[in-house]
C-alpha positions as CSV (number, residue, x, y, z in Angstrom):
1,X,145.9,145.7,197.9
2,X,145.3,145.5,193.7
3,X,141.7,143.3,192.9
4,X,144.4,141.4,191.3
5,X,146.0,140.2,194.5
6,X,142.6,140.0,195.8
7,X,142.0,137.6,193.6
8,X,145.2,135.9,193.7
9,X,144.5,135.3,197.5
10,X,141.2,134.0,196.9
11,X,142.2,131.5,194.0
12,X,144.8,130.3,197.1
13,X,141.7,129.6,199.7
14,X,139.5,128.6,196.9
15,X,142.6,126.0,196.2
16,X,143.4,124.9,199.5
17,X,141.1,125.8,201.9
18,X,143.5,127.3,204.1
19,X,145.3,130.4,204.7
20,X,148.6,131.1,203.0
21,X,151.6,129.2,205.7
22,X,153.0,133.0,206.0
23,X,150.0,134.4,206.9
24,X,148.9,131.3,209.2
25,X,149.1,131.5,213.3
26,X,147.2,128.4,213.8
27,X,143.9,127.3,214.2
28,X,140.9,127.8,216.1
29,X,139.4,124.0,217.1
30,X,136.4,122.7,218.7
31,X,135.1,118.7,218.1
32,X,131.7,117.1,218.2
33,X,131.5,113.3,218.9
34,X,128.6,111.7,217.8
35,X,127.0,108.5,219.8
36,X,127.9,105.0,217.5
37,X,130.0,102.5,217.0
38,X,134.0,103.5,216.9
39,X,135.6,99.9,215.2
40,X,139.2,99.8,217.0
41,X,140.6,97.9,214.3
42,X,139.8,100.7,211.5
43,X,141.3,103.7,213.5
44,X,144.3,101.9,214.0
45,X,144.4,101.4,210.4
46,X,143.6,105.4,210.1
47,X,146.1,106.7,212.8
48,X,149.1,104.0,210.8
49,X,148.0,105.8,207.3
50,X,147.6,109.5,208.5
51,X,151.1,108.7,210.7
52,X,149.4,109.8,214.2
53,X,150.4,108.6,217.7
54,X,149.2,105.3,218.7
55,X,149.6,106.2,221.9
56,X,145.9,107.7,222.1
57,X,144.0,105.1,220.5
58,X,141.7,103.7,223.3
59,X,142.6,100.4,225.1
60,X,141.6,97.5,224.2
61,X,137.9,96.7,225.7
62,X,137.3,95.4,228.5
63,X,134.1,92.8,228.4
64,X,133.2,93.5,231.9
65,X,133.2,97.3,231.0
66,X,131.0,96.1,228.3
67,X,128.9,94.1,230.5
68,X,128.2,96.9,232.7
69,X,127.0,99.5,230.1
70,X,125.0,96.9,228.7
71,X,122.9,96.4,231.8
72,X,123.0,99.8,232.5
73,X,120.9,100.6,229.3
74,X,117.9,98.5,230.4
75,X,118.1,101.1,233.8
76,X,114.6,102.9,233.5
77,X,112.8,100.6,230.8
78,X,109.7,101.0,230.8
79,X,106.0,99.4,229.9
80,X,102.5,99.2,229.7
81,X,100.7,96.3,232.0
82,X,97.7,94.3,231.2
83,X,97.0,92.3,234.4
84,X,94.2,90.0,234.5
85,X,92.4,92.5,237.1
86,X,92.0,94.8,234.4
87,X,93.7,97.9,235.8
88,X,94.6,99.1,232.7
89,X,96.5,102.0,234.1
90,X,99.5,100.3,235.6
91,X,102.6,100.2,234.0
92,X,106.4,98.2,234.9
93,X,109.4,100.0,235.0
94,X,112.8,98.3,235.3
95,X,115.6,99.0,237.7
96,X,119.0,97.2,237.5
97,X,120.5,96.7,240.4
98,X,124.4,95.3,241.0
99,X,123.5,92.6,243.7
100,X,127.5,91.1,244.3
101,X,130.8,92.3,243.2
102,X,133.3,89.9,243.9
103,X,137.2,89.2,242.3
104,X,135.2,86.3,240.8
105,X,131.7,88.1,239.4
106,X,129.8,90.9,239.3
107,X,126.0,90.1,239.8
108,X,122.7,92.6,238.7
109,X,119.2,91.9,238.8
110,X,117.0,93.1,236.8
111,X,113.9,95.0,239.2
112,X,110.4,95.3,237.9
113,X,108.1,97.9,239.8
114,X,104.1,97.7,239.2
115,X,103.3,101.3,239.3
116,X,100.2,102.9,239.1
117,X,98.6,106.6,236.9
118,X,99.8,107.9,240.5
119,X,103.3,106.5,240.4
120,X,103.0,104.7,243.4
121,X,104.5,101.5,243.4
122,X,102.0,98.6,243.8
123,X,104.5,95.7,243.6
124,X,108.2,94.7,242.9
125,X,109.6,91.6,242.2
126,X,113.1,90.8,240.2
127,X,112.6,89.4,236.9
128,X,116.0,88.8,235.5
129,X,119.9,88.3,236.6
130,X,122.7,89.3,234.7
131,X,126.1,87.9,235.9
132,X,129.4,88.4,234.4
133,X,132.1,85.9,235.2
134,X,135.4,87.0,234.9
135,X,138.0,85.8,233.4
136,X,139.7,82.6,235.8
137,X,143.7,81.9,236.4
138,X,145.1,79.2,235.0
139,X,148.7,78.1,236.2
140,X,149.1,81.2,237.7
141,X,148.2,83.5,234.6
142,X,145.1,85.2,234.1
143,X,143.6,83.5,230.8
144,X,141.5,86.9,229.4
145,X,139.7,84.6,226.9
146,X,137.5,82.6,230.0
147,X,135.0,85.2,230.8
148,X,131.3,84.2,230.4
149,X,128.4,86.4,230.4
150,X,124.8,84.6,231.6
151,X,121.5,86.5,231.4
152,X,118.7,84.4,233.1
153,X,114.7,85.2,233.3
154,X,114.1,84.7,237.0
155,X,110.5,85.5,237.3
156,X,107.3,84.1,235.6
157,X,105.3,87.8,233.4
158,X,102.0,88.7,234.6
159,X,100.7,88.7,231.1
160,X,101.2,87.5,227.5
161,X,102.3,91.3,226.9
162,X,104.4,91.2,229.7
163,X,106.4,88.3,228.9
164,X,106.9,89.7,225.4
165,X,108.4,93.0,227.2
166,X,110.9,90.7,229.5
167,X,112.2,88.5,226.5
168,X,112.7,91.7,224.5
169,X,114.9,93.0,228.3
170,X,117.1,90.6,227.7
171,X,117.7,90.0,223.9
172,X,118.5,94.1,224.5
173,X,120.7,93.0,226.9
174,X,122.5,90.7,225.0
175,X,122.7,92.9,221.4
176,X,123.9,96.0,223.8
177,X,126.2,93.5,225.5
178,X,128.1,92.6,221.8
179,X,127.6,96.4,220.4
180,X,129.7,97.5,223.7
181,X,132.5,94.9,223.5
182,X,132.9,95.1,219.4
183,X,132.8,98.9,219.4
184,X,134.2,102.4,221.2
185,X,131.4,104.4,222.2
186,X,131.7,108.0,222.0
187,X,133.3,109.1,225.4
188,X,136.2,107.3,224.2
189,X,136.3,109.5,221.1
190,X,136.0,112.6,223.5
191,X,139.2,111.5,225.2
192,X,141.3,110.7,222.4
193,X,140.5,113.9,220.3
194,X,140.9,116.0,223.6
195,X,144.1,114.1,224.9
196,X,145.4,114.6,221.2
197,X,144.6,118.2,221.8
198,X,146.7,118.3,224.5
199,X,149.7,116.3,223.6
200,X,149.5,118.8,220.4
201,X,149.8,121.7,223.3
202,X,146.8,123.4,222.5
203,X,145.3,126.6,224.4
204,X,141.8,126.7,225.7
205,X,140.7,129.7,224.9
206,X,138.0,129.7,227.5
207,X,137.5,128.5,230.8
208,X,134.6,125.9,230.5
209,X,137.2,124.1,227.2
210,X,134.9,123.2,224.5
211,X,137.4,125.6,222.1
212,X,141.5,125.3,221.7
213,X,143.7,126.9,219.9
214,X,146.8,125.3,218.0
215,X,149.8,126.8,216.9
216,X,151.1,126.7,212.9
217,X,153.8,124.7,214.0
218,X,151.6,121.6,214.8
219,X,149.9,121.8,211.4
220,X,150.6,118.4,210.0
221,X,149.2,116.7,213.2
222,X,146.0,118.4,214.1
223,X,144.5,118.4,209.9
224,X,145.7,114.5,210.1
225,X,143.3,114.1,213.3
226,X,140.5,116.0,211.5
227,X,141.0,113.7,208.5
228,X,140.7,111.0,211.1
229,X,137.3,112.4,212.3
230,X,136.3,112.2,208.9
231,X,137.0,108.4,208.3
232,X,135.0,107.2,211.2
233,X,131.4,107.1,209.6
234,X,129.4,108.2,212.2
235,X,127.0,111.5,212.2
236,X,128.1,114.8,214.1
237,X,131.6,113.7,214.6
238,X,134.1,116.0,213.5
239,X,136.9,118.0,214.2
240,X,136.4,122.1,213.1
241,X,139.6,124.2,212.3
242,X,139.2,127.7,211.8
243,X,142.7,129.2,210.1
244,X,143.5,132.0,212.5
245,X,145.7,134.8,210.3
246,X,148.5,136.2,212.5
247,X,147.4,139.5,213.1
248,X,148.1,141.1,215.9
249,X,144.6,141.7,217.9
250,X,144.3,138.0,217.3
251,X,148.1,137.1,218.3
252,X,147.4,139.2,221.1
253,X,143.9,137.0,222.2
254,X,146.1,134.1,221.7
255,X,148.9,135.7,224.2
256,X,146.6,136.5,227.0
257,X,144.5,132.8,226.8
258,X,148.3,131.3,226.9
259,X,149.3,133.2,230.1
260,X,146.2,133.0,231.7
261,X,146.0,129.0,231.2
262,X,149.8,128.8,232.1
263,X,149.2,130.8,235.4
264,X,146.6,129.0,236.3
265,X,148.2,125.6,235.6
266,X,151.2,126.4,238.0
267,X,149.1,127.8,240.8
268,X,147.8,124.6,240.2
269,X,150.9,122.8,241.0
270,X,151.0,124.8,243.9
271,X,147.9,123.8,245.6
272,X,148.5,120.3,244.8
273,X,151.7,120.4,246.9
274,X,149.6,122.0,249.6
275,X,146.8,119.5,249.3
276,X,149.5,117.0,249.6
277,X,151.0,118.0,252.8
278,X,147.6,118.1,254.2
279,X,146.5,115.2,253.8
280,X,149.4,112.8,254.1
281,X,149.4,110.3,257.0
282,X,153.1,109.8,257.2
283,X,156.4,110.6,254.8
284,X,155.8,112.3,251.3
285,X,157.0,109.3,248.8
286,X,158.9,110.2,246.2
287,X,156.4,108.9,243.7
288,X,154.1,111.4,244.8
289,X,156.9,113.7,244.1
290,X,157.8,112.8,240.6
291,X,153.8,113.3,239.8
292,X,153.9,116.8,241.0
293,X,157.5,117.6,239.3
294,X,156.3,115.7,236.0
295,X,153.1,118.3,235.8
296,X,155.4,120.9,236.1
297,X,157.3,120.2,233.6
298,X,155.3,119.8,231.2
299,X,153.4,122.7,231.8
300,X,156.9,125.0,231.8
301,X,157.7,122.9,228.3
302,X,154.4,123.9,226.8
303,X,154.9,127.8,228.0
304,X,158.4,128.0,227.1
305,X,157.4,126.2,223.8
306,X,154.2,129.3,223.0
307,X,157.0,131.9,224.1
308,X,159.4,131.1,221.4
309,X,156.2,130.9,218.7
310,X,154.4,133.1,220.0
311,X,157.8,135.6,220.8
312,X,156.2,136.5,224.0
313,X,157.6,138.2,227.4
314,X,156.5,135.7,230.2
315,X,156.6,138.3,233.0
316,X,153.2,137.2,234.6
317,X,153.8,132.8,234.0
318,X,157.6,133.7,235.0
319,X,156.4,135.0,238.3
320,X,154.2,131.6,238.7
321,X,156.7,129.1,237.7
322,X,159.3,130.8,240.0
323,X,156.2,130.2,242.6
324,X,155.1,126.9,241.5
325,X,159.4,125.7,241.2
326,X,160.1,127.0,245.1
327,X,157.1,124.7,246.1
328,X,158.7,121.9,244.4
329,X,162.0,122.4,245.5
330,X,160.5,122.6,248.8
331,X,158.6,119.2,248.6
332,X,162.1,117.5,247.0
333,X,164.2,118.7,249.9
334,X,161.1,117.3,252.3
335,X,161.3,114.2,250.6
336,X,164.9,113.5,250.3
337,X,165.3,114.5,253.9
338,X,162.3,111.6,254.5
339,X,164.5,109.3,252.6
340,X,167.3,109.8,255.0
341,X,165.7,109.6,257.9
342,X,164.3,106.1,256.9
């Protein structure tokens, strides 16, 4: 290749950022999701602008999901004591323990140890409750605006410091409580970016996940979800693309990574019939059925989809889906004969 073509090629990356669409085969991808505050209502506004799937955005929040991460996160507190003995070497730590679960409630209490240097527990006593009241029926519909949320100091602090330490418990309590049920925390972001992943039909390219590939042809998607990344204002979350150029040591890494996930996804299927047929206590149903057959095929749609891009011989995910499709048509006939019996 001329330095003038050299150069030409550069000015193109330099331009775009990207690899020439002729020279593309996809993209290498791996994520990071910071821990923060994901507002619902601006990544709906992002995924309508950048014209992504709805579908993946989380659900709407669910207070007593809320409620329960926000008395998880007082789990462990700890602080220094000042009793009027003068031991200055004991210290409280909190535990939070659910107490009742009910289709009316859900009730924790708020555990304070006295420990001492030697971490043995002198004393324990419950200093708060936290109950969540959910959300009552009303002529026979559930009205999802009733729930109420009641924090309560139930025990008297064995010092000025100490009663300091239990009103701070609970005002945590209550700003964790309206962080978690105004904002997505970052396991949701995990899911979405991963589901999206998926949906897009992107290859792990190693067994523990963490790194996908994505084809060319899914181009316009996956850079619209890492502009999406980029709108959310919070440190350390991202999506990486790495423009993969088709050549063919790295078309044939691609290859191998497709038929070794496909294989592995339809022995998969396999076992799951097996597992099934094991453990049932009576007739297979044939929603149990559809699961299996749905998994399949979707899995045979994605490798028949990397076959054609990819222009690939599938003798070694042929062999499994002929495996993996026997198993099925096994379970249907099972089922159906089931069915008839009944």
């Amino acid at each position: 290749m001329s330095p003038t073509a050299k150069s030409e090629f550069r000015s193109y990356i330099d331009q775009f950022g990207e690899l020439p669409p002729d020279v593309l085969l996809g993209y290498m991808t791996y994520y990071s999701v910071g821990d923060g505050e994901y507002d619902s209502a601006q990544m709906a506004s992002e995924f309508q602008r950048l014209g992504l799937s709805p579908a993946f955005l989380p659900a709407t929040i669910n207070p007593a999901d809320a409620f329960e991460k926000a008395t998880k996160a007082l789990d462990n507190t700890r602080y220094a004591l000042n009793p009027p003995n003068g031991n200055q070497d004991h210290y409280a730590i909190i535990l939070i323990r659910e107490a009742a679960r009910d289709k009316t409630k859900i009730v924790r209490k708020a555990i304070r140890e006295i420990r001492d240097s030697k971490n043995s527990v002198l004393q324990y006593d419950e200093v708060a409750e936290f109950i969540f009241y959910k959300p009552v029926t009303r002529a026979g519909k559930v009205d999802y605006t009733s729930w109420r949320v009641r924090p309560t100091r139930t025990s008297t602090a064995v010092s000025v410091e100490e009663d300091a330490a239990l009103t701070q418990l609970v005002q945590t309590f209550k700003d964790q409580f309206d962080r978690h049920l105004k904002y997505h925390d970052g396991q949701k972001i995990r899911t979405l970016i991963r589901d999206y992943l998926i949906y897009l039909n992107a290859i792990s390219m190693r067994e523990t996940g963490g790194i996908y590939f994505v084809h060319n042809t899914r181009s316009k998607e996956v850079l619209a979800l890492r502009e999406f990344c980029s709108t959310l204002g919070v440190a350390r979350t991202s999506v990486m693309l790495v423009p993969l150029a088709d050549l063919p040591s790295l078309r044939v890494e691609v290859v191998d990574a497709f038929q070794q996930e496909a294989f592995n996804d339809l022995m998969g299927i396999k076992a799951s019939i097996e597992k099934l047929r094991a453990n049932r206590t009576g007739p297979i149903s044939p929603t149990a059925y559809l699961k299996i057959k749905e998994e399949y095929d979707t899995v045979l749609n994605k490798a028949n989809e990397y076959s054609r891009v990819l222009d690939v011989v599938q003798d070694t995910t042929s062999s499994a889906a002929m495996v993996a499709l026997q198993a099925i048509t096994d379970l249907g006939a099972e089922v159906a004969a089931g069915m008839g019996a009944a």
